[in-house]
N, C-alpha and C positions, 0 to 999 in steps of 0.2 A: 475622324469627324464625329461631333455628338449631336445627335439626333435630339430635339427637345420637341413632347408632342405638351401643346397648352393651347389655352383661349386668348383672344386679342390682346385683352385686357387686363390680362394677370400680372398684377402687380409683384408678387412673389416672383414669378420668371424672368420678370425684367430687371430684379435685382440681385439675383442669381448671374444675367445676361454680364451683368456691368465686370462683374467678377471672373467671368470668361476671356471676357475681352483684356481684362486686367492680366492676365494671366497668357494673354494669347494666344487659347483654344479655338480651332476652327468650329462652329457650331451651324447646326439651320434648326429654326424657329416654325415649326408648323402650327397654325393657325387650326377654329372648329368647321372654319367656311372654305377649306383646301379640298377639291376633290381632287385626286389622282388619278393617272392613268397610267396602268401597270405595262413597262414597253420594254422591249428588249433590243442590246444592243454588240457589238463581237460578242456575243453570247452571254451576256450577263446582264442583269435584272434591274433597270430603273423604274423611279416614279416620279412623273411630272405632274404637276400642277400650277397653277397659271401666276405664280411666283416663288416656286421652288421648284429643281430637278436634284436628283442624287444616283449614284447608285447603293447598290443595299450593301455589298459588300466594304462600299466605302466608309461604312457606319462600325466605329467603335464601341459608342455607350449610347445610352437611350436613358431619357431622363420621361419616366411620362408623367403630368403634371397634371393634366385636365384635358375636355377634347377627346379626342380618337382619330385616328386615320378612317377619312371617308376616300371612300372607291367608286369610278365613276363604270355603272356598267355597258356594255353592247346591249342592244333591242333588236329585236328581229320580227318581221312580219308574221312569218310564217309558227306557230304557237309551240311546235313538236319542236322544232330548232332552238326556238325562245326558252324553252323549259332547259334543254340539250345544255345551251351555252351556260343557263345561268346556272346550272350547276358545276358547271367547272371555272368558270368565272369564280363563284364562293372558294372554289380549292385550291386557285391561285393565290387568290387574297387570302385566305388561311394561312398559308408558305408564307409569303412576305410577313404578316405578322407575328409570326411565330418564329421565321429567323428573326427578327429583330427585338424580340425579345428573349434571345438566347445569347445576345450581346450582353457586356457587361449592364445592367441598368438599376437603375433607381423607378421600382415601383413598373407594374404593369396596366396596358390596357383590359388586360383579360378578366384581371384580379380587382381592380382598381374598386366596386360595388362590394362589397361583402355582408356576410346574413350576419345582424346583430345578434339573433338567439343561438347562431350557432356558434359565435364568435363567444358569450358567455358561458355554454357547455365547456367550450374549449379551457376559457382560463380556468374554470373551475378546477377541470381535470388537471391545471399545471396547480394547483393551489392558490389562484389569486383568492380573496373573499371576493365576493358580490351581493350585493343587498336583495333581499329576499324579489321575488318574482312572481307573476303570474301573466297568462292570456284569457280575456271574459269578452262573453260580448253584452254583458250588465253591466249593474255596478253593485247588485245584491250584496254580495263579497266585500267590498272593497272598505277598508276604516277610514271614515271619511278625516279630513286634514292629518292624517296619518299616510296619503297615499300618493305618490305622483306618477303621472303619464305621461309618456313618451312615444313618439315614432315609432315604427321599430324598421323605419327607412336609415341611408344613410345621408340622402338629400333632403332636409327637412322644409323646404322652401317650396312655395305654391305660386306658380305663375298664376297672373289675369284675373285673381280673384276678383277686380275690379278692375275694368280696362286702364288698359296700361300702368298696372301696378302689381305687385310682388310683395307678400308675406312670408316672414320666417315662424316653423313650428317652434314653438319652446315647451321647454318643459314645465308642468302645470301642475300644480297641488290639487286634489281634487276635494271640492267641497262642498257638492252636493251630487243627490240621485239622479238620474236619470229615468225618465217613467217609459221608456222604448228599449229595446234590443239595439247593438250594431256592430261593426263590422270586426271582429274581434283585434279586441285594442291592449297593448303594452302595457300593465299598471305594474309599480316598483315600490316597496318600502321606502318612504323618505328618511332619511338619516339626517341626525342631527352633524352637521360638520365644524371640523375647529377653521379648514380652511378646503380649497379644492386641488389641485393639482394638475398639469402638464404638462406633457411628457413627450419629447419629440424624439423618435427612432430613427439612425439611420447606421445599417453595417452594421447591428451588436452595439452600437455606443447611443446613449442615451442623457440626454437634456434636459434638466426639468425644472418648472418653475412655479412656485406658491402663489395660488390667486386668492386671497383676503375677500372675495364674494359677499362673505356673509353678513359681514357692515352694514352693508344697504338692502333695503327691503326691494330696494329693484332690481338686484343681482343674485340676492340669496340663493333664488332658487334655480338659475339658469345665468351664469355668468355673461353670455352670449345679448341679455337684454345689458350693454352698454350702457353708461350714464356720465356721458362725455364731462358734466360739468361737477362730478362729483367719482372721479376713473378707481377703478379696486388697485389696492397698493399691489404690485407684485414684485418677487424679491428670488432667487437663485433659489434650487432646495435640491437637496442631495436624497434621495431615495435610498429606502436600506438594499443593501446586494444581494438578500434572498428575494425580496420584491424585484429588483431587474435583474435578476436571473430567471425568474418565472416570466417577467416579461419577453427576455430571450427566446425561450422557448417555444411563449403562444405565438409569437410575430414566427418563429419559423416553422410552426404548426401550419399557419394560414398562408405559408410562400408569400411571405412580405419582408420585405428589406428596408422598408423608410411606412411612418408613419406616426399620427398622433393620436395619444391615449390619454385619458381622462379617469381620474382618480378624486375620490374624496378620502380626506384625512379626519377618523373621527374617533378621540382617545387612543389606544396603542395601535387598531387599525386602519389599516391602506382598501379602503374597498375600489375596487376596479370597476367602471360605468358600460366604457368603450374604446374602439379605438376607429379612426377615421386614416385610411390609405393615405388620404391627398387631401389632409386636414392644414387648416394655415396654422401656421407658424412665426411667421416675420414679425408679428406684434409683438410677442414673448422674446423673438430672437433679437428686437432692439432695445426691450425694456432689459433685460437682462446680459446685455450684452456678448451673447455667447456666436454670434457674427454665423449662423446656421447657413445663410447664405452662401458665404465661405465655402464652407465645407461642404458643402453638395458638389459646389464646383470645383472643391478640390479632387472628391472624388470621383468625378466623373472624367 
């Protein structure tokens, strides 16, 4: 049985789902609105929730996708008690999630956040380049239209900035001072690029595709600002093998087995931006027809 942890809506899961089915795989679909209750049964360890039961042992593969397993806990009046249970409550749920990601799986709960500055020490140390760096919390430093900023989140999206509405961070040229201090902010070397690249990791084998960005003054800088009625060409691209072999390496630096990485191509080199756990994919996977979908469910 594979275990698939995602949110309602995902559209990626749902066509991963079709391929399952295709295939005949028993699967269950956990939802971010499933609480569970950790129950036991001849002696071995379910979790129910109010449209899925399993046992854990019955779980072969674990796909985590988005979401997390939520746990519903015991309350107790009495406060000495309450403290009592909730901490062995937490070491129950620890077990369950930890056996079930000791299953074969694609991608972890545990892992699934990762520190972008540590993640750039790392490729360093495997040899990827990366465009020059710093953390300020000015801008004193900074060459102005020579400098862009970034997050240095992995979730760049701002809920409620204005009720009921949602903003994506992009990454921003900077081009001018600031006359305040704050909160110490990502600033990057902009590099000229010929095109951007990626790259989708799963098992050691690697995917990758040329995104043409830089045509449009709306995409150049952050591919991610879409421009439906004018879309960036993208086209198959083979990466050289010392480059995803150092890719290799950093994803099994960071205990990652699936994920998307982001590369800029500029004259003879590959510089490396980031890589994103549970980054989508399916766009690239049907422009260039490399059927990603597939293959996740083949492997699982």
């Amino acid at each position: 049985m594979i275990l698939i942890i995602s949110q309602n809506q995902e559209t990626t899961t749902t066509e991963v789902i079709k391929w399952l089915v295709k295939m005949k795989k028993s699967f269950i679909r956990v939802h971010e609105d499933e609480v569970f209750n950790i129950r036991t049964k001849d002696k071995r360890i379910y979790l129910e929730s109010h449209r899925n039961c399993f046992f854990i042992d019955d779980i072969t593969s674990v796909w985590y996708r988005r979401g997390g397993l939520q746990f519903k806990r015991l309350q107790y009046k009495n406060n000495s008690i309450n403290l009592n249970m909730d901490e062995y409550q937490h070491w129950l749920e620890d077990y369950v999630r930890k056996k079930l990601e000791s299953k074969k799986h694609i991608n972890k709960e545990s892992n699934s956040d990762i520190n972008k500055l540590w993640v750039l020490e790392q490729a360093q140390k495997y040899g990827l380049p990366i465009p020059p760096y710093f953390l300020a919390e000015n801008t004193d430093d900074v060459d102005l239209n020579k400098t862009i900023m970034k997050t240095i989140g992995e979730n760049p999206r701002m809920e409620n900035i204005i009720k009921n509405y949602s903003g994506m961070m992009y990454t921003s040229v900077v081009e001018e001072r600031e006359n305040t201090t704050f909160f110490p902010t990502f600033f990057q070397e902009k590099i000229e690029k010929d095109f951007e690249i990626r790259s989708f990791f799963l098992n050691g084998h690697i995917w990758s595709t040329a995104i043409f960005s830089q045509n449009d003054d709306q995409t150049k800088i952050d591919f991610r600002k879409y421009n439906t009625k004018k879309p960036n060409r993208n086209v198959p691209y083979h990466l050289p093998e010392d480059i995803e072999e150092k890719i290799r390496l950093l994803m099994r630096s960071l205990d990652l087995n699936c994920g998307s990485l982001d590369f800029i191509k500029s004259g003879d080199k590959y510089y490396f931006l980031e890589v994103n756990a549970v980054g989508q994919f399916l766009g690239l996977s049907v422009k260039c027809n490399y059927s990603l979908e597939k293959e996740i469910a083949e492997y699982l």
